[in-house]
C-alpha positions as CSV (number, residue, x, y, z in Angstrom):
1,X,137.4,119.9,18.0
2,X,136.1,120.4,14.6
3,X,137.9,118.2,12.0
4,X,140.4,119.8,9.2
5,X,140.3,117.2,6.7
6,X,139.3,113.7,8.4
7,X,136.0,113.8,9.4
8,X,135.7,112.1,12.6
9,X,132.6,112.1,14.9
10,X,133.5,113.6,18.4
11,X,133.7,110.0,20.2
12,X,136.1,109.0,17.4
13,X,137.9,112.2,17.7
14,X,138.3,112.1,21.6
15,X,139.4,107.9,20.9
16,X,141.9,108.9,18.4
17,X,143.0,111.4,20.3
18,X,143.7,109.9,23.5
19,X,145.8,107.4,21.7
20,X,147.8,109.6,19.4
21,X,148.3,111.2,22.8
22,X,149.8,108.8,24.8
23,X,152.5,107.9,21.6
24,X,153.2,111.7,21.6
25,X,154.1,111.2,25.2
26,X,155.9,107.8,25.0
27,X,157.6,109.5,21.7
28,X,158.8,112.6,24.1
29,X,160.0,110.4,27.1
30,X,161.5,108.2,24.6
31,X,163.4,111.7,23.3
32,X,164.3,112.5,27.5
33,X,165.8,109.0,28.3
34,X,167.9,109.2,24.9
35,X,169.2,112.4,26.7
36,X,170.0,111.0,30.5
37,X,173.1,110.0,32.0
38,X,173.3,107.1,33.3
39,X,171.7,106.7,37.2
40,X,171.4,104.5,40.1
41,X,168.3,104.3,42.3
42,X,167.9,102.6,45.2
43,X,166.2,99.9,43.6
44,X,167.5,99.6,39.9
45,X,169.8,100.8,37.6
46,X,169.7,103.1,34.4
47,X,171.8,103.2,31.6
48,X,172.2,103.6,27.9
49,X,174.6,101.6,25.8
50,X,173.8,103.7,22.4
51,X,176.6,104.8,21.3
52,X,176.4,108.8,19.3
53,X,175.7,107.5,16.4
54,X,172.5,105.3,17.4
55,X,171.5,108.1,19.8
56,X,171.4,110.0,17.0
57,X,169.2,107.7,14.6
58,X,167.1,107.1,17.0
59,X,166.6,111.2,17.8
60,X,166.4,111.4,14.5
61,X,163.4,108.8,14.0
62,X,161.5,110.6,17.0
63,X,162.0,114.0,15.5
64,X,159.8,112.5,12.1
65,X,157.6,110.6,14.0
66,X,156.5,113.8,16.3
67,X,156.5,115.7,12.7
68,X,154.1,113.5,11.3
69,X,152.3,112.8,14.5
70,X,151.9,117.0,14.4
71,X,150.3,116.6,10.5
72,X,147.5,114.0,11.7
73,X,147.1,116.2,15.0
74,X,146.3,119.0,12.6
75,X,144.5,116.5,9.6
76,X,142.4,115.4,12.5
77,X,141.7,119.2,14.3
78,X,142.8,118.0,17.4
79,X,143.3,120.2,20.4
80,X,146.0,119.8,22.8
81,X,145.2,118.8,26.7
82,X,146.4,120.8,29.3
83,X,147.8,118.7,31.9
84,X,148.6,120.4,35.2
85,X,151.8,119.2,36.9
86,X,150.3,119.2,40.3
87,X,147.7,116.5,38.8
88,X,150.1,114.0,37.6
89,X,151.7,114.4,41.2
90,X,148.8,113.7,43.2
91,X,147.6,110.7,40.9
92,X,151.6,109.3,41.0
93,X,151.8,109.6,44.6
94,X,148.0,107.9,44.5
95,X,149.0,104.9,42.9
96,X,152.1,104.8,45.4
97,X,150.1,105.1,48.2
98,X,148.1,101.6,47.0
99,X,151.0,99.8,46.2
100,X,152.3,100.9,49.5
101,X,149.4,99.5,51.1
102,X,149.7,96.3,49.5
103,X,153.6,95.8,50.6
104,X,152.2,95.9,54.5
105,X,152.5,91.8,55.6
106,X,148.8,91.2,55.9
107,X,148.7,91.3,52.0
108,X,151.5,88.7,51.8
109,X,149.5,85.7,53.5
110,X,148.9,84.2,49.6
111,X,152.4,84.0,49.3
112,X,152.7,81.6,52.9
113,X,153.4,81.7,56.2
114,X,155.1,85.4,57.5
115,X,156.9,84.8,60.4
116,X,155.2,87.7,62.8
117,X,158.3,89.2,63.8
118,X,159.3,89.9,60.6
119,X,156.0,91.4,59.7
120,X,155.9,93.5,62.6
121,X,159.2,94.6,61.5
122,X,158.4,95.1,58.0
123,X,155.0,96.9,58.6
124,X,157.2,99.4,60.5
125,X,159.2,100.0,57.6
126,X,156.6,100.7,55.3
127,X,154.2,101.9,57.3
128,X,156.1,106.1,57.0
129,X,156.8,105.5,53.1
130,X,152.6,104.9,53.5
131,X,152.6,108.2,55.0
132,X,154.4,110.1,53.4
133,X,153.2,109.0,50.0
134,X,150.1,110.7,51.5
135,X,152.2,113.2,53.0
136,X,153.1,114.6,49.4
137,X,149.7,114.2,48.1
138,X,147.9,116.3,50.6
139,X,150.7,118.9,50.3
140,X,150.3,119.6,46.9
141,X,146.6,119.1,47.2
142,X,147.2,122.6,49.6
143,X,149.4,124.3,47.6
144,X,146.6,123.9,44.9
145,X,143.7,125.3,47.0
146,X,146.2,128.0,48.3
147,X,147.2,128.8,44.9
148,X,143.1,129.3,43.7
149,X,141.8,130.8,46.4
């Protein structure tokens, strides 16, 4: 990581760094959701009311900012991360498996009284998405291992 034309010590380097990277990828997904149709989940609903034209500006704007963000990357010496897909999975489905945990009834006693039936019932409903949240983790976890060894 040896610096082009800013001289930056290697703590500064990996600082900068990790923040230009996270606009880079806020600047990409930015790009992506420009692109999507519009969707429905289960839970919420996605759309863009852009119209072409302001799609467009705002493409446009992305495409500098990812042009000059390249110039700094470059200024700077900064090396890209490889970032395996298979990790972002497992630490997604991580996350999901907390939050999961923290849905089951027990963790709702700050919020008053549950009435037990309900959280029997309710603990029943999460309790699979629980599992398979873990599910998904350790199968990609294998088809890691598989893949190396």
């Amino acid at each position: 990581m040896e610096n082009s034309y800013i001289k930056l010590s290697p703590s500064q380097a990996r600082s900068l760094g990790a923040s230009l990277l996270i606009f880079e990828k806020s600047l990409r997904k930015s790009n992506r959701l420009l692109e999507e149709n519009d969707a429905e989940g289960f839970l919420y609903e996605k759309f863009n009311s852009l119209d072409s034209i302001q799609r467009n500006q705002v493409h446009k704007k992305i495409k500098e900012a990812l042009k000059k963000l390249d110039l700094v990357v470059k200024k700077i010496g900064l090396e890209p991360r490889k970032e395996i897909i298979e990790q972002s999975i497992k630490a997604e489905m991580s996350i999901s498996w907390a939050n999961l945990i923290e849905c089951r009834s027990d963790h709702f006693k700050g919020y008053g009284k549950f009435d037990p039936d309900s959280a029997m019932k309710l603990d029943a409903e999460i309790e699979p998405l629980v599992e398979i949240s873990n599910e998904i983790f350790n199968l990609v976890t294998a088809y890691v291992k598989e893949k190396a060894g």
